[in-house]
N, C-alpha and C positions, 0 to 999 in steps of 0.2 A: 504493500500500500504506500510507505514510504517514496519507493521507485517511481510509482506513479504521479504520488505529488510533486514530487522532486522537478519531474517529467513537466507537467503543466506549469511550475514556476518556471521553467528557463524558456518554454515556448510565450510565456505571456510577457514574462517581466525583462529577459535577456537575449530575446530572439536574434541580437544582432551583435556580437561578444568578439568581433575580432579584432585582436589588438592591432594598434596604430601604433607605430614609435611617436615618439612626442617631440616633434618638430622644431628644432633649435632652440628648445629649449630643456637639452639635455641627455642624458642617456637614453638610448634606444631601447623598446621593451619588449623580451623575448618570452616570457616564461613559457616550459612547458612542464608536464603539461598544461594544457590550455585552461584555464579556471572559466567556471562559471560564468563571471561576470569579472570583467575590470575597464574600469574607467579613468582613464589617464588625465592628470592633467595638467597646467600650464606651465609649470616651475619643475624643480628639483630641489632636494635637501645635497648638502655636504657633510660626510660624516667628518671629523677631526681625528685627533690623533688618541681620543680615548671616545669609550663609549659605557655606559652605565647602563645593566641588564635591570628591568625592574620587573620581579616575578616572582610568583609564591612559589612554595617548595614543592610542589605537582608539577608546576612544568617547569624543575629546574632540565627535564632532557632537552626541550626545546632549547633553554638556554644554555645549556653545555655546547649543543648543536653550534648556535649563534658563536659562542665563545671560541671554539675551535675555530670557528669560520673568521675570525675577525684575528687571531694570534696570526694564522695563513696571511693576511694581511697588514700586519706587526700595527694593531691599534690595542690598546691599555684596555683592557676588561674587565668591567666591575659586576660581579649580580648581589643585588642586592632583594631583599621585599619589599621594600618602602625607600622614595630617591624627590627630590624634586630636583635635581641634575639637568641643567639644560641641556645636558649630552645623552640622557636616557633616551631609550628606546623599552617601550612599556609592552609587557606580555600578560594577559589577560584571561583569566578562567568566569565565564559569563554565559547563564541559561540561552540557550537561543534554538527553540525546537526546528524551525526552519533549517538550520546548518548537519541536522544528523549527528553521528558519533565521530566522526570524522572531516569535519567543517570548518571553516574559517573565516574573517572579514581580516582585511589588512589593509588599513589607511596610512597614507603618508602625506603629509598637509604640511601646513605654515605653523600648526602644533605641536607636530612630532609625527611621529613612526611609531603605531599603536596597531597589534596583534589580539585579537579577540579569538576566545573557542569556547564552546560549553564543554570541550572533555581538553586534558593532557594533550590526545595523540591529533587533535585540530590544531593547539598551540604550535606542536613541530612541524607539522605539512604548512601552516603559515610560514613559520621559521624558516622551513627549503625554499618558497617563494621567494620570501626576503631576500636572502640571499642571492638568486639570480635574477634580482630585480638591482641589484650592487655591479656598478662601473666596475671594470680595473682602475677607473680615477678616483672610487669611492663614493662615486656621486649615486642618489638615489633618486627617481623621478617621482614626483606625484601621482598619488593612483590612489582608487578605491576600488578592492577587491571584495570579491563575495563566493567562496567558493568550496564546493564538495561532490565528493566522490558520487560517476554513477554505479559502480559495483565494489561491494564489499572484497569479494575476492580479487585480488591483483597480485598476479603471482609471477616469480621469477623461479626457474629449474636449474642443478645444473648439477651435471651426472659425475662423480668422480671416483667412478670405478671401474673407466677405463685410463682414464689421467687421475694425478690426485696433485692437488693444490696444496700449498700450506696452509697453515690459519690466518697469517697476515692477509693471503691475497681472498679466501673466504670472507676477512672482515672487509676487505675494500671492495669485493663483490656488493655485500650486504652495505657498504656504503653508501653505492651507485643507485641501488635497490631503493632506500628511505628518499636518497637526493627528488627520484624522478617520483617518490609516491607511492611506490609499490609495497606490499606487506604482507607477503606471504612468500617465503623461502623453501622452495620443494627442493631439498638437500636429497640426493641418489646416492646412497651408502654403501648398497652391497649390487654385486655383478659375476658376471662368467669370468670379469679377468680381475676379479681383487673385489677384497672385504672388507671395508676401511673405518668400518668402527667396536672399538673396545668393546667386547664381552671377556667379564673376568669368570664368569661361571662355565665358558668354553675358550680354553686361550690358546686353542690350535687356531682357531680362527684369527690370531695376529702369529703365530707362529709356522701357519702354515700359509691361510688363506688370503692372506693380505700379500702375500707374492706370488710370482708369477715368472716364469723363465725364460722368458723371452717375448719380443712381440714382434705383429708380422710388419711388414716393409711395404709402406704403398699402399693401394686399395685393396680392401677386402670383402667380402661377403661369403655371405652359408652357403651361394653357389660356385664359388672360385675359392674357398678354401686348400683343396686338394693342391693346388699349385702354388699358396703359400709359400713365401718365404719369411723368414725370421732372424732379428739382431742377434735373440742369444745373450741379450743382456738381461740380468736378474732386474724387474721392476718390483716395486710395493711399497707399502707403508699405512699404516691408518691413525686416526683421531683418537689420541685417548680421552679417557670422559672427563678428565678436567681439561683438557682442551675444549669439549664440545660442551661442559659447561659455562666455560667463558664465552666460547662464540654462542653459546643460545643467550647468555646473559646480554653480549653487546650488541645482540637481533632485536633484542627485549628492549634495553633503551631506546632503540629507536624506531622503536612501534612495528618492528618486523617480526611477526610469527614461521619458525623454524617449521617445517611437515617432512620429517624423515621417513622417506622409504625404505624399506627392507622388504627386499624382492622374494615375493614367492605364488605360485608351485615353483616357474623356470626363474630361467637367469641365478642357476644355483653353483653352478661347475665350483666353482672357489669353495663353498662353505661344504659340499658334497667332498671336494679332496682331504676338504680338513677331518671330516665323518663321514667317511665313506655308507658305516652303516643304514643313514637315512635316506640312500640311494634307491632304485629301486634291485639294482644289480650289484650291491655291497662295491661296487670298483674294481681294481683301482679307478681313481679319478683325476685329473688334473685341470689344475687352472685355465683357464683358454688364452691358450696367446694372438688371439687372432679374434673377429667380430663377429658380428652375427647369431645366428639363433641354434643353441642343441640339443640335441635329443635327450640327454641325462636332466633329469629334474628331482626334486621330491618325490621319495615316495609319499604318495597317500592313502598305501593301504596300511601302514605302518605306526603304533602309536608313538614309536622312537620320536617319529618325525613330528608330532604336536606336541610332546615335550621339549622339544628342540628349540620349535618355534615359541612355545611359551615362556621359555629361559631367557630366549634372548631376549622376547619382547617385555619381558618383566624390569631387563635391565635399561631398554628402551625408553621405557614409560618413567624411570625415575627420574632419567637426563632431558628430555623435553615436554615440557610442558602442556603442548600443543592438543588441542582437544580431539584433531583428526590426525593418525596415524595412515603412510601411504602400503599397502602391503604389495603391490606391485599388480597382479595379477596377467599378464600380459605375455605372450606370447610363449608357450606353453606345450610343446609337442606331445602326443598323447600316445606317440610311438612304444616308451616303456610303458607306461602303465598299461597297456591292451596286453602284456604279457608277464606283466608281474603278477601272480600267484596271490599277493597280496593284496593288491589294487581290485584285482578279479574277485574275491571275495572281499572286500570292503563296498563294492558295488552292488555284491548279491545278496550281503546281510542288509544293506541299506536301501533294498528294490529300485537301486536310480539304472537309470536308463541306458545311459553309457558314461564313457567317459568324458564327458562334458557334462554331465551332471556332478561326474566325479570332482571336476574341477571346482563347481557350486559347492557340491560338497566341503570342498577342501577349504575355500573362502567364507561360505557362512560359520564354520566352524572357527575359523580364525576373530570371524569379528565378535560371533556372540563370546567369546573371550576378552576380545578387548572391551566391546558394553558392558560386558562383567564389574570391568575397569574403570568405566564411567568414559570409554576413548567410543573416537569415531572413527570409519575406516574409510577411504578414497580409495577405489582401483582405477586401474586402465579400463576403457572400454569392452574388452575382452571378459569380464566380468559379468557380463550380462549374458553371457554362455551359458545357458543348460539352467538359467533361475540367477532372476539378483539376489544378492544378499537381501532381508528386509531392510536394514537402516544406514546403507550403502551411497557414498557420494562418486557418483563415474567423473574419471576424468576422461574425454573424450580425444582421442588425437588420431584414428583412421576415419578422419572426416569428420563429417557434422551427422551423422547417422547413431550413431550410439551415444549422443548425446538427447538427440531427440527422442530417441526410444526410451529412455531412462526420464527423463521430465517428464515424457507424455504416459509414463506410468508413475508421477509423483515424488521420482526422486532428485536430489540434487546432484547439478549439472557443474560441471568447470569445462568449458572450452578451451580445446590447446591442435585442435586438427593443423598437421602438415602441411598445408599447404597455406597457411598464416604463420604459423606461431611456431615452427622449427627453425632455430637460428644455425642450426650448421647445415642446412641447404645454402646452396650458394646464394650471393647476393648479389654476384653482379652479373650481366645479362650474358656478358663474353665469357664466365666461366673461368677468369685469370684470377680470382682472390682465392680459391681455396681447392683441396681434391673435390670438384662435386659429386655432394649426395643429394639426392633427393632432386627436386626440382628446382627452378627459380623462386624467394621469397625474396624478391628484392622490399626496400623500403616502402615503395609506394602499395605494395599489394599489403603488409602489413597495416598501412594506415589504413586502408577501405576495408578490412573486418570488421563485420559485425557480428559480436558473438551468441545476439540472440537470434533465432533464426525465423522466417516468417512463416515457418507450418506449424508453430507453438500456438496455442490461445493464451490470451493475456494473464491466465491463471495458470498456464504450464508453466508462461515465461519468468514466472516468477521464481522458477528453479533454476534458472540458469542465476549460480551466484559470484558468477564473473569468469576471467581470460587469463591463459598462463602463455608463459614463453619456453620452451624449451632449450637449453643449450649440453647435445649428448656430445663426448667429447671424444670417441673414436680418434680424430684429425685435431684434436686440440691440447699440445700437450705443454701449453703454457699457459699464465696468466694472460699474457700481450696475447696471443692466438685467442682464449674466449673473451678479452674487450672488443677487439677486433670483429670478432663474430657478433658479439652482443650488440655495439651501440657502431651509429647511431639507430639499428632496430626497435633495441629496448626502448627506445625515445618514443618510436612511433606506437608501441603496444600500450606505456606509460597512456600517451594521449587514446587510444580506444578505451580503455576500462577505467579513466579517468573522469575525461571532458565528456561533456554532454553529445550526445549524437547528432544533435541536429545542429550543431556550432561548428564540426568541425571540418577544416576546408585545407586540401592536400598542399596548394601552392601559400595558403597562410604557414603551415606548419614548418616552410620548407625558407619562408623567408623570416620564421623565429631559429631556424637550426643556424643560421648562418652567424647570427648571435650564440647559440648554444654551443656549438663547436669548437669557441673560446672557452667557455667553460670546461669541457671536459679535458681541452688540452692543459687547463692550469691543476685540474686535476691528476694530470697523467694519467689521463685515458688514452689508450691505444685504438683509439676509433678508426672505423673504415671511412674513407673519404669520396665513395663513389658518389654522393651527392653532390657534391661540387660542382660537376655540371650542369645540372639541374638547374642548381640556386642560380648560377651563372645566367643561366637562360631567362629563368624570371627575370632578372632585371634587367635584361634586352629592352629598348623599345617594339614598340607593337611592331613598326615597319620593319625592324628586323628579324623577328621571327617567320615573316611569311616566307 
């Protein structure tokens, strides 16, 4: 219901939202993404060589935020609760049912620089605006904003368990993540080629499973496997839980919810070598040095294999918080179990039909464990094989099909289909940035999703609770390789599950990037600069572009 009203205030009151720079008389205004409503105008503020936070102790993260931001820029930081400072800049916790859970007004006048939110996590998505609403000469324009999310869910992925990152460059992921808006971190833990987080109640799993002996050379897939080649170089390593409580801890101040997957039936090979016994063919086993999809998975005829999974997810649930746990569900061969003895009679005691029932089987069992727990469970699409879970959120990415199916039986929806929302398909049209996978997602096809789809009725749509990005890191075996890949995409996914639908407009977005692009280079981002062109072309005159 919210959504709706939401809907009707920007079509009646901000129908017409798109930012202008503010015409010599001052810094140029980019934000993205694009807020609600902002209204620019005739002046600018200078900040000086110090500035005074004034903010109660709820939203000192917004102001830590600020405060980092202003050291980057070597001005004097003071926060205080109470200031009359002519150099304040005021942060504000104030009812305002209009703005939602995550909403915001941010004035800048001949007053001051005054941030308004009814909750904490409105003060810091102000605070991100502020900020790239800030010159490199420090100068700040005049503006009244008004602005909030259209969906709850806004999610950033990123798989490393084929690559694995350190924790610094995790926190600078999850920094880019809060910058643009986003707040929901689907962290992919475990894989065929590596297991990359601490369980102490099974420690073959960093002993074993977290490496891997080599990886293969070039491209790969489940069907050119056999011709594989390989380094031969030992990879691995994983997160331990005080590591992964620090990084849920610095997700958490910045209003980012962690959703760790732990992949299961398939994508088991690693945790199968480490225990073999929860195979369906005891093993041996080994980690995969190569991609794609295998035949070894869990057994599910086996009770080895649900106390396996309840160990670890027991250890799971201590280190994140997160209400919804991702258990993977996803592509699943069903070759061993049609032959395991066990699996054969787990299907016969249980009258399910085949094995894709087995598979339902195997995931309704896992979740009414974690409901036990008071968690919720997310799978892939593939989940919706042989009976959904009952209290099942799909996450959809073989299209927009198994997301629809899932809504239009009542359950919650996250859109992440491939051909929007996978960031290691290639970006640029000639196919020179990366190995291509997949198809083209260049920027502009990202900006035109829409992730509710028009065969919903306005009461199915209400399950779709927003858009993810994925970045699977097969081809990515760096921090600079997934910024590169990531942004400036993330920018354009930022503005679909952000801004309002009916606001937003591809060559507007394209001539705030050209402003944003400074940002993320003082960030050291390693961004893709295939737009450059583009922006280029905007600001041709007309006679030129015929």
């Amino acid at each position: 219901m919210k959504r709706i009203l939401y809907s009707l205030v920007v079509a009646v009151l901000f129908a017409s939202c798109t930012q202008q720079p503010v015409e010599d008389h001052g810094p140029a205004i980019g934000v993205i993404p694009q807020p609600v409503s902002l209204q620019p105008g005739n002046d600018h503020a200078h900040l000086g060589t110090s500035v005074t936070l004034v903010a109660p102790e709820a939203a000192r993260p917004a102001a830590a935020s600020l405060e980092d931001f202003f050291i980057g820029r070597k001005i004097t930081t003071t926060i205080l609760e109470t200031s009359d400072a002519p150099d304040r800049i005021t942060l504000a916790l104030a009812p305002n049912d209009s703005l939602g859970a995550e909403g915001y007004t941010l004035i800048v006048n001949e007053q001051g620089i005054n941030l308004s939110a009814p909750t904490p996590a409105g003060l810091f998505y102000a605070a991100q605006t502020l900020q790239q609403l800030i010159s490199e000469h420090n100068e700040v324009p005049h503006v009244s904003i008004t602005d909030y999310p259209r969906f709850a869910y806004r999610g950033m992925h990123l798989d490393v368990g084929r690559h694995m990152f350190p924790p610094a460059f995790i926190k600078k992921y999850i920094d880019l993540m809060a910058y643009h808006k986003f707040n929901r971190f689907h962290w992919h833990l475990t894989e065929d080629q590596g297991w990359r987080i601490e369980i102490k109640k099974y420690p073959k799993l960093q002993e074993v499973a977290s490496m891997r002996n080599g990886t293969v050379i070039g491209r790969a897939t489940t069907a050119t496997r056999s011709q594989a080649t390989y380094d031969d170089k030992p990879y691995g390593g994983y997160y331990t839980q005080e590591e992964i409580k620090d990084i849920v801890k610095y997700a958490a101040d910045r209003y980012v919810t962690i959703i760790p997957e732990i992949e299961m039936p398939g994508h088991a090979l690693a945790a199968l070598t480490a225990y073999p016994a929860i195979g369906c063919t005891g093993g041996p086993y080994e980690t995969a040095k190569t991609w794609g999809v295998f035949d070894d998975v869990y057994c599910a005829g086996k009770e080895e294999t649900f106390a396996f999974q309840q160990g670890v997810l027991d250890e799971v649930l201590e280190l994140f918080p997160s209400e919804y746990i991702h258990i993977g569900g996803d592509e699943c061969p069903k070759a061993k179990w049609e032959k395991c003895p066990h699996c054969k009679k787990r299907i016969k005691d249980n009258n399910l039909a085949d094995t894709h029932a087995l598979q339902s089987y195997f995931i309704q069992r896992v979740e009414k464990y974690l409901n036990s727990k008071g968690r919720q469970i997310i799978g892939w699409d593939e989940i919706l094989e042989g009976g959904l879970a009952p209290n099942a959120t799909v996450m959809s990415w073989r299209g927009e099909e198994g997301g629809i199916a899932a809504a239009q039986q009542n359950h919650n929806v996250i859109m992440t289909p491939t051909g929007w929302c996978y960031f290691d398909y290639y970006q640029d049209s000639a196919k020179t940035d990366s190995i291509p996978v997949g198809s083209l997602v260049d920027v502009k096809k990202v900006y035109t999703y829409e992730p509710v789809p028009p065969q919903l009725s306005p009461e199915q749509a209400t399950h779709i609770l927003g858009a993810q990005a994925n970045l699977w890191t097969e081809y990515m075996k760096t921090g600079d390789r997934v910024e590169f890949m990531a942004y400036p995409r993330a920018c354009a996914m930022a503005e679909v599950v952000w801004s309002p639908k009916e606001t937003r407009n591809y060559a507007d977005f394209l001539s705030r990037m050209e402003i944003h692009f400074k940002r993320l280079d003082a960030r050291n981002v390693n961004s893709a600069k295939f737009l450059q062109q583009e922006i280029a072309a905007l600001k041709q005159p007309e006679s030129k572009k015929q």
